[in-house]
MARTI-77187 format. One line per 2 residues: number of its first residue (from 1); their letters; for each residue x negated, y, z negated of N, C-alpha, C. Coordinates in steps of 0.1 Angstrom, whole numbers, always signed. Each point is the difference from the previous one (the first is absolute). Layout:
<nodes>
NUM	A	X/Y/Z/X/Y/Z/X/Y/Z | ...
</nodes>
This chain:
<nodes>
1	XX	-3167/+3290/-1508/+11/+5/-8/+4/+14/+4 | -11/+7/+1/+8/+15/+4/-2/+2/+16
3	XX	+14/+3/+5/+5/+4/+9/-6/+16/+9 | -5/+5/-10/+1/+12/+7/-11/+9/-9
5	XX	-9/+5/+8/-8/+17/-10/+6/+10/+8 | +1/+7/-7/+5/+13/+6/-9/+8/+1
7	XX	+3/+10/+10/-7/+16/-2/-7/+6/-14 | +11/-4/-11/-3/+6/-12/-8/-11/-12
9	XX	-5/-8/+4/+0/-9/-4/+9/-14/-13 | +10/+4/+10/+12/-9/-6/+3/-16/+3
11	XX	-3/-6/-5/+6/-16/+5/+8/-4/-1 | +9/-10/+11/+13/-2/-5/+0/-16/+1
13	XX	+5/-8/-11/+1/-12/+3/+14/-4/+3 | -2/-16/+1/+8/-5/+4/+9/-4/-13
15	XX	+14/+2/-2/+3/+2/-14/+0/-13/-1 | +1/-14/+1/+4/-9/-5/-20/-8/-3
17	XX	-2/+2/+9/-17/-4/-1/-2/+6/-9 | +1/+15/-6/-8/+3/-8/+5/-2/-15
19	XX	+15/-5/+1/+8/+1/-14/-7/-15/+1 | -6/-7/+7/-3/-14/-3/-10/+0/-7
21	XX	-13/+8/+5/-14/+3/-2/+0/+6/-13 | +9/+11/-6/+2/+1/-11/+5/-11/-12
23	XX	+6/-8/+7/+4/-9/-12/-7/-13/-2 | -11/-2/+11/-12/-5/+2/-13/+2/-9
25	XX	-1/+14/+0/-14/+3/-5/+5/+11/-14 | +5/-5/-9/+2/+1/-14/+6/+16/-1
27	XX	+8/+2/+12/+7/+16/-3/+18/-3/-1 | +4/-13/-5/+15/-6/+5/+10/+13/-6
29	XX	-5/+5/-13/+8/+15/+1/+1/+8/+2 | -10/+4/+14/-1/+12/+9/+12/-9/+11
31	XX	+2/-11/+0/+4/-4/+13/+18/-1/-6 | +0/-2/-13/+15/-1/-5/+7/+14/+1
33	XX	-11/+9/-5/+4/+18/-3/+9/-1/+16 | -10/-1/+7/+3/+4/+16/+15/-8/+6
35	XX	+3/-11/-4/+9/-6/+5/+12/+4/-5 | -4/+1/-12/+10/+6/-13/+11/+17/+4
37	XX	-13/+4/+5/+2/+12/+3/+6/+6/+15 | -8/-11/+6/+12/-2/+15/+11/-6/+2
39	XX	+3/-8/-6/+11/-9/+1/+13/+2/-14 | -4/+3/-11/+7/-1/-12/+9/+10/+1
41	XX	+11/+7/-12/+5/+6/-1/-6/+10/-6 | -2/+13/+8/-9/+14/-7/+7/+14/+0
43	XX	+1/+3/-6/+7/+17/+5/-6/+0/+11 | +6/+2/+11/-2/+9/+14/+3/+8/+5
45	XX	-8/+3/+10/+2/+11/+6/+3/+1/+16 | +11/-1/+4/+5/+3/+15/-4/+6/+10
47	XX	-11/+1/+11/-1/+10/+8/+7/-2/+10 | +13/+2/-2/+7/-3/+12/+2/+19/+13
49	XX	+6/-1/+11/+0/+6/+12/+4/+14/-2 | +4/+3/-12/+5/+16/+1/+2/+3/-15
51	XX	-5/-11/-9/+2/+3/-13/-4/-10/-8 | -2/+1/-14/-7/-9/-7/+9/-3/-6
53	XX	+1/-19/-7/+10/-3/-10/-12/-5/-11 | +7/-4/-13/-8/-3/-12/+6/-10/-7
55	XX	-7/-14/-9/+9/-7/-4/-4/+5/-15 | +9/+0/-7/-1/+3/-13/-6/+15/-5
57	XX	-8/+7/+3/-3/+10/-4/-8/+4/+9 | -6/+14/-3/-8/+9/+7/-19/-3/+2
59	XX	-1/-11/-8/-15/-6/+0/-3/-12/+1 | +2/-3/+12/-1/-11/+9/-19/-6/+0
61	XX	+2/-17/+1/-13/+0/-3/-7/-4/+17 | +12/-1/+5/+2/-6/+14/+4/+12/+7
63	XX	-6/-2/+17/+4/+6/+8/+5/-10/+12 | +14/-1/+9/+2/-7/+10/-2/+9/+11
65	XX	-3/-2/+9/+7/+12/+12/-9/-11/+15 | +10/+7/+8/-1/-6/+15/-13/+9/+6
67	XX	-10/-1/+5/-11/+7/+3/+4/+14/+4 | +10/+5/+11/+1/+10/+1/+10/+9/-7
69	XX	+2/-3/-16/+5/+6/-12/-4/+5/-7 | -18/-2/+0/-10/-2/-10/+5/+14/-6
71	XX	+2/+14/+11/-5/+14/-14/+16/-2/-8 | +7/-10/+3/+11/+2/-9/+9/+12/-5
73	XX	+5/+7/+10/+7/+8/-2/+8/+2/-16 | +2/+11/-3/+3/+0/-13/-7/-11/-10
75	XX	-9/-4/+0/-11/-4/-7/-5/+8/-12 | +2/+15/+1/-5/+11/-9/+10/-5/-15
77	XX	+9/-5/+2/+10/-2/-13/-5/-11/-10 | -12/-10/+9/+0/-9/-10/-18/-2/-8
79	XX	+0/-1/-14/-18/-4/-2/-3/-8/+5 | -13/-2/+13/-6/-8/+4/-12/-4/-5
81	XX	-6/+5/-14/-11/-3/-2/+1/-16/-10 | +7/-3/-1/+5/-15/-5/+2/-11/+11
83	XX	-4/+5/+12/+3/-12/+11/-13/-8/+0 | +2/-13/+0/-14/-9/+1/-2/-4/+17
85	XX	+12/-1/+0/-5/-11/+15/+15/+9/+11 | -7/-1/+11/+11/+5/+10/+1/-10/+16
87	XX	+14/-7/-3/+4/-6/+13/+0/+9/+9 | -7/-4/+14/+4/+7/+10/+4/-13/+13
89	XX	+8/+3/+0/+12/-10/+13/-3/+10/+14 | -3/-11/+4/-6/+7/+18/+10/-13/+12
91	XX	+10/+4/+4/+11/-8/+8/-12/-4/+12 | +0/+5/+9/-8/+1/+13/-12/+6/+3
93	XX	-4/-4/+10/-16/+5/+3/+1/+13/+4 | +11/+4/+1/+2/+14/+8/+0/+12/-14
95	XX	+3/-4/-13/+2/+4/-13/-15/+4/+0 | -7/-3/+0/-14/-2/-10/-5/+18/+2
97	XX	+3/+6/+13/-6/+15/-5/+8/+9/-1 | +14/-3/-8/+9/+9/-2/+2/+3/-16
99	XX	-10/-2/-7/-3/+2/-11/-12/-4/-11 | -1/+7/-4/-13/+0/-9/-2/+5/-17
101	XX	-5/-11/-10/-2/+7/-12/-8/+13/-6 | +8/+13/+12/-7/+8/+0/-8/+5/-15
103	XX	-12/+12/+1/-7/+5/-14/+8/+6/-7 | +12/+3/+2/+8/+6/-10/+6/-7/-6
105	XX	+8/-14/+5/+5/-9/-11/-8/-6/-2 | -14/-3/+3/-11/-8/-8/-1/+8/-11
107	XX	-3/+10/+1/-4/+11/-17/+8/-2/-10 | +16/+0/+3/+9/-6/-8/+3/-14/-7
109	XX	-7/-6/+7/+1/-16/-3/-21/-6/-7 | +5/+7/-15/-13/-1/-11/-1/-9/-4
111	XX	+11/-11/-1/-6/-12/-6/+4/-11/+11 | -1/+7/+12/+1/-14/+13/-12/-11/+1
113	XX	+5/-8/-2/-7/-13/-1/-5/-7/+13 | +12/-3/+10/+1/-9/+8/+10/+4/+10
115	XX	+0/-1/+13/+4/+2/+10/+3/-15/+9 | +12/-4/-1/+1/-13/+9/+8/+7/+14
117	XX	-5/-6/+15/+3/+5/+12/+10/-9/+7 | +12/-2/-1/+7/-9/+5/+3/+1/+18
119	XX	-2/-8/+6/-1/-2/+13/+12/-11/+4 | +11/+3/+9/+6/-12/+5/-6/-4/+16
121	XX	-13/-2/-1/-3/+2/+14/-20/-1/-4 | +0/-9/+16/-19/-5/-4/-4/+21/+6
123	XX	-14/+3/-8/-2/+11/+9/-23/-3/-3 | -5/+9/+5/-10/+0/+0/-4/+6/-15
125	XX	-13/+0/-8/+2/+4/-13/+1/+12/+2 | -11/+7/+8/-6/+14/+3/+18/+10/+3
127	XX	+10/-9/+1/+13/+7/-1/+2/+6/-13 | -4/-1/-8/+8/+5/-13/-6/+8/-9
129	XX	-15/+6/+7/-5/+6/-2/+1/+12/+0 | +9/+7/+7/+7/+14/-1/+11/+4/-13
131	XX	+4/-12/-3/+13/-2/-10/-10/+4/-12 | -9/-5/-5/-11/+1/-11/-12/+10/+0
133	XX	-3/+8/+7/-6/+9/+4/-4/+9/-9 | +8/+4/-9/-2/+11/-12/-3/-9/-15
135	XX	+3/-11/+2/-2/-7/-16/-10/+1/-3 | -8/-2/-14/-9/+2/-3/-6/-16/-2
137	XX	-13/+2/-1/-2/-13/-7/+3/-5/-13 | -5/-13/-4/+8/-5/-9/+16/-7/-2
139	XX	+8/+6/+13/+14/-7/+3/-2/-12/+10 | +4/-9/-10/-2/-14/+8/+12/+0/+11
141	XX	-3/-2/+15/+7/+1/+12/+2/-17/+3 | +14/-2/-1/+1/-17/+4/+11/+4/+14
143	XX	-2/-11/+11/+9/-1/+7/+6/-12/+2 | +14/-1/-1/+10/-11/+3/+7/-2/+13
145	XX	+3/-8/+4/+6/-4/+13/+13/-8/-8 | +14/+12/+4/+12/-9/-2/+11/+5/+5
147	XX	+12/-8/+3/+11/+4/+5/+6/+3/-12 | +1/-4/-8/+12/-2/-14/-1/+12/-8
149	X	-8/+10/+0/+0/+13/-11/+5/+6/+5
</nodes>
């Protein structure tokens, strides 16, 4: 089930294996939180190319951004300590070390939960291991493989 240890000792699974594994072995509302939380409607937070957008307000519980977005420019405007889970969309293999959840927006992000790694493209695990580098433990790391996000 897990894909990957890291340097720091970080594991990253496979998101759908493990949302299975969870709803297998009596945690089905660790696995709803998580789906709920990636997929549903949440305040978010935009880390888009030269500036940040917000839906609804300044305390997003969500973060989106394309991997090499991650420090989110103008990011200083919004509270990130309410984010649970943060999408990161990675287009191509050539993306993967052009951004990172660096230590400074980790410190910001106090009640981050979950980190899902969106990939449109097969890569080796040991790739995504620079993107997660500064997280702490305790943030559950899932990776997805899709075209559609």
């Amino acid at each position: 089930m897990s894909i990957l240890q890291s340097g720091n000792s970080q594991v990253i699974y496979d998101f759908q294996t493990h949302i299975s594994y969870l709803q297998n072995n009596g945690q089905a509302a660790t696995a709803t939180e998580i789906l709920d939380l990636h997929t549903n409607l949440h305040p978010t937070g935009y880390f888009l190319a030269d500036h940040v957008e917000s839906t609804e307000d300044k305390f997003p519980f969500r973060i989106v951004s394309d991997v090499g977005n991650l420090e989110g420019a103008g990011s200083e405007e919004l509270h990130l300590d309410k984010v649970k889970i943060v999408n990161v969309l990675i287009r191509n293999h050539e993306e993967i070390l052009s951004g990172q959840l660096s230590a400074k927006l980790v410190s910001r992000l106090t009640s981050l939960k979950y980190i899902v790694l969106i990939s449109e493209f097969n890569a080796s695990p040991e790739d995504f291991a620079h993107i997660v580098s500064y997280v702490p433990g305790g943030v559950l790391i899932l990776n997805k493989r899709s075209i559609t996000e």
